[in-house]
C-alpha positions as CSV (number, residue, x, y, z in Angstrom):
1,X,41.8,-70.3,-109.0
2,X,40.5,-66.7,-108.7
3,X,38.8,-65.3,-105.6
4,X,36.2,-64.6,-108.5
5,X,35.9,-68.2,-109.3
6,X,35.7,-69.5,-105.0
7,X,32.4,-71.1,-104.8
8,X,33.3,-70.1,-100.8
9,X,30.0,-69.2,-99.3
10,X,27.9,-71.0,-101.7
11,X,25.8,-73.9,-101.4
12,X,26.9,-77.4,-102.8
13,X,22.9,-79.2,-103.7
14,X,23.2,-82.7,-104.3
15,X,21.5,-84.0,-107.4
16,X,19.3,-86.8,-107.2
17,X,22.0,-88.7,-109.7
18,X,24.5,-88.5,-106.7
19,X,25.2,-91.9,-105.2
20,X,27.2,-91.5,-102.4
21,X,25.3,-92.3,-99.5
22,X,27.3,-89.4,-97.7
23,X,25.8,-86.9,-99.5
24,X,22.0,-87.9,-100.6
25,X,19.8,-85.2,-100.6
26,X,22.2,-83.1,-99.0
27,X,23.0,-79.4,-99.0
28,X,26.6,-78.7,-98.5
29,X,27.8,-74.6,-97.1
30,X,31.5,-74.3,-98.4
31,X,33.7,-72.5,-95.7
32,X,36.6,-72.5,-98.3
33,X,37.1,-73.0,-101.7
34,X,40.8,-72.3,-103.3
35,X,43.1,-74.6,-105.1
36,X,44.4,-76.7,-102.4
37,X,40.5,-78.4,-102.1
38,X,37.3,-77.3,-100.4
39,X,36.2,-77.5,-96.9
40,X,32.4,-77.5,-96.1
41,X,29.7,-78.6,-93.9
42,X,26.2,-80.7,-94.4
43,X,23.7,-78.5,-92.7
44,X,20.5,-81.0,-93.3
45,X,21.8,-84.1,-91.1
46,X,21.2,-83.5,-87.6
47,X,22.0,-86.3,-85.3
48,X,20.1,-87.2,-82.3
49,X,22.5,-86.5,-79.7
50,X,22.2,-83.0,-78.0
51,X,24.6,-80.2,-78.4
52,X,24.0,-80.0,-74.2
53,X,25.6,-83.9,-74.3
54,X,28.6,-82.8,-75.9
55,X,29.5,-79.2,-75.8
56,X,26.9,-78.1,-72.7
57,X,28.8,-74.4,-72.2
58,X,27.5,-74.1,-75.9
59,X,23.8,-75.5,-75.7
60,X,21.8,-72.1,-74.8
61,X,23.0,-70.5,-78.0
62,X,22.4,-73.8,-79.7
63,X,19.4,-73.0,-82.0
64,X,16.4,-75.4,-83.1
65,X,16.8,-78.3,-82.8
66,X,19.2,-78.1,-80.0
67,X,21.4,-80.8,-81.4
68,X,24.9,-81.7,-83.2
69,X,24.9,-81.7,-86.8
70,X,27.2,-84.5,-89.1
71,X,28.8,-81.4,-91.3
72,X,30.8,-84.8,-93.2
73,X,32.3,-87.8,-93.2
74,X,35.7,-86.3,-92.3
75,X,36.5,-86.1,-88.4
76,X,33.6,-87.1,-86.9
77,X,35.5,-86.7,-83.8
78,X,35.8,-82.7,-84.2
79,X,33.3,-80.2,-83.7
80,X,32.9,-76.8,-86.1
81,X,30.4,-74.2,-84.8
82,X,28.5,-71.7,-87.3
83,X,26.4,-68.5,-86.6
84,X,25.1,-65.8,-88.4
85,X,26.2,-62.3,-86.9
86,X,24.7,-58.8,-88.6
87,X,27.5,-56.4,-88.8
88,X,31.5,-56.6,-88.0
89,X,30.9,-60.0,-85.3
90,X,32.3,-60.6,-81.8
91,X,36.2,-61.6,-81.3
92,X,36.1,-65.4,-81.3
93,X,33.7,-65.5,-84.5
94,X,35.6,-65.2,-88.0
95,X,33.1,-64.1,-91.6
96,X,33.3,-66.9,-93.9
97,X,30.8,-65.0,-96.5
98,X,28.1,-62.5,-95.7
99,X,27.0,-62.7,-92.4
100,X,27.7,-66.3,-91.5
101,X,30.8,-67.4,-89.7
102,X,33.0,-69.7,-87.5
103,X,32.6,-69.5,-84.1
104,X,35.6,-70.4,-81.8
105,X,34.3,-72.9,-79.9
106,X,37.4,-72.6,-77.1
107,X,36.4,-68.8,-76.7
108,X,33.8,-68.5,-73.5
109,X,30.1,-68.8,-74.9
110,X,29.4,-65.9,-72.6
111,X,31.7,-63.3,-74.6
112,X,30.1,-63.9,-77.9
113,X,26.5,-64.2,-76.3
114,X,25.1,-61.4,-77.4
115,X,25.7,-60.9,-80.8
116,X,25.7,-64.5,-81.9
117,X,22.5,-65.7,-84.0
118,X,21.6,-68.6,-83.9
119,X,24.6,-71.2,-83.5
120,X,24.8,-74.4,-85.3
121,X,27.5,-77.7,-83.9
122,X,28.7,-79.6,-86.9
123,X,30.9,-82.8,-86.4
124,X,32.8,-83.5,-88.9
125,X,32.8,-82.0,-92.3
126,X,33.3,-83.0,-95.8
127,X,36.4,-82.5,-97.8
128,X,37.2,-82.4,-101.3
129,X,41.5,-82.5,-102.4
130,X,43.1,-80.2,-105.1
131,X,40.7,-80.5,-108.7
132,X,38.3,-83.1,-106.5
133,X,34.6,-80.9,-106.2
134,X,35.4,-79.0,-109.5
135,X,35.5,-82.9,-111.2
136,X,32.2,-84.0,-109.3
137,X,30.5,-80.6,-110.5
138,X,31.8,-81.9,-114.5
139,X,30.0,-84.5,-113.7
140,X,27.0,-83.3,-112.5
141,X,27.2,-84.6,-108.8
142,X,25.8,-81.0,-107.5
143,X,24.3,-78.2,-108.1
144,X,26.0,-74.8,-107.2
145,X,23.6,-72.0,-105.0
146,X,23.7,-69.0,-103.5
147,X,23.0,-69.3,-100.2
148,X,21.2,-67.4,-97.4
149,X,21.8,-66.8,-93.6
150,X,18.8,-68.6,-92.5
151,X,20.0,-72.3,-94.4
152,X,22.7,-72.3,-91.7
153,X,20.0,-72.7,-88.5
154,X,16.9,-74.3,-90.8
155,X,14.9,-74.8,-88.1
156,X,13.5,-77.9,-89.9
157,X,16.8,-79.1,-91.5
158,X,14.8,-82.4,-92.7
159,X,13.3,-80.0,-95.7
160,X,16.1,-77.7,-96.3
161,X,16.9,-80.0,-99.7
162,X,13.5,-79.3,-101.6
163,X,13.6,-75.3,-99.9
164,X,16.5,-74.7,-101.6
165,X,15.9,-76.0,-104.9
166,X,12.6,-74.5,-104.8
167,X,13.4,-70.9,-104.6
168,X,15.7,-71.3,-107.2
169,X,14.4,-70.1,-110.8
170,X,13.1,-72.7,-113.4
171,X,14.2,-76.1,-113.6
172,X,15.9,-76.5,-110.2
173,X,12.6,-75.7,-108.5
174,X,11.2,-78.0,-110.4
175,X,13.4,-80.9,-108.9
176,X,12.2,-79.7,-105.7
177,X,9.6,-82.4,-106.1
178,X,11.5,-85.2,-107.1
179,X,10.4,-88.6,-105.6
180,X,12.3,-89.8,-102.9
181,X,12.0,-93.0,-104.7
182,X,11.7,-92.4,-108.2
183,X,10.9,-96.1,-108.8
184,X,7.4,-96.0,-107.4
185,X,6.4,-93.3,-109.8
């Protein structure tokens, strides 16, 4: 795989054909994308429990809603932190594409303060092995975006599906109005 071919940076949109509960309706940044696999996060399934409950150093840069993300079904148990940063970005934040990037979450909050945008827990992420995302895109699991700094901190995450597809060009923003339940159409 060519750096030319990384969907790194891009949006994963899950089509309303995919079954896996995991993944329904849901909009997928990938943090890496080479031939070893993929690495992402969900960024439309926020959970109810506070980002002050878990990582409280962290919850004043926490943007709206304050609370921790399920970025997968991989590792529920560890926590990835994203924020969009104009320019060159604080030591303890890394550029994954454009201005968004991973935020070292063992770095003090107060050092990256005041250049962080608005910072966005994940727990968990979902992961795809060698060949594995390239097969479900074959087979017409997802549709492939570009993405823009704002998806990461949606303030209403619960929408970010149907925003998406609908500033996308012709038939994808169609689908932006696809039934939740197709079966009562």
């Amino acid at each position: 795989m060519t750096e030319e071919s990384s969907l790194t940076g891009r949006l994963l949109v899950a089509t309303p054909a995919l079954s896996d509960p995991n993944f329904d309706r849901s909009v997928v940044l990938l943090l890496d994308h080479d031939r070893e696999g993929a690495l992402g996060v969900v960024l439309n399934r926020p959970t109810p429990v506070g980002v002050s409950e878990v990582l409280e150093p962290w919850a004043a840069l926490a943007g709206e809603p304050g609370v921790v993300f399920q970025g997968g079904p991989v590792a529920l148990d560890a926590a990835l932190a994203l924020a969009v940063v104009p320019g060159s970005g604080p030591l303890g934040w890394r550029r994954v594409h454009g201005s968004i990037g991973l935020v070292d979450l063992e770095a003090p909050p107060e050092v990256l303060a005041a250049e962080l945008g608005s910072l966005r827990i994940f727990a968990g992420y979902a992961g795809w092995g060698p060949e594995q995302l390239e097969r479900e895109l074959d087979e017409g699991a997802w549709y492939v975006v570009d993405s823009e700094p704002g998806d990461v901190s949606a303030p209403e995450p619960e929408r970010l599906w149907r925003a998406v597809l609908r500033r996308q060009r012709g038939r994808l923003a169609l689908l932006a109005t696809y039934p939740d339940d197709p079966s009562l159409n």
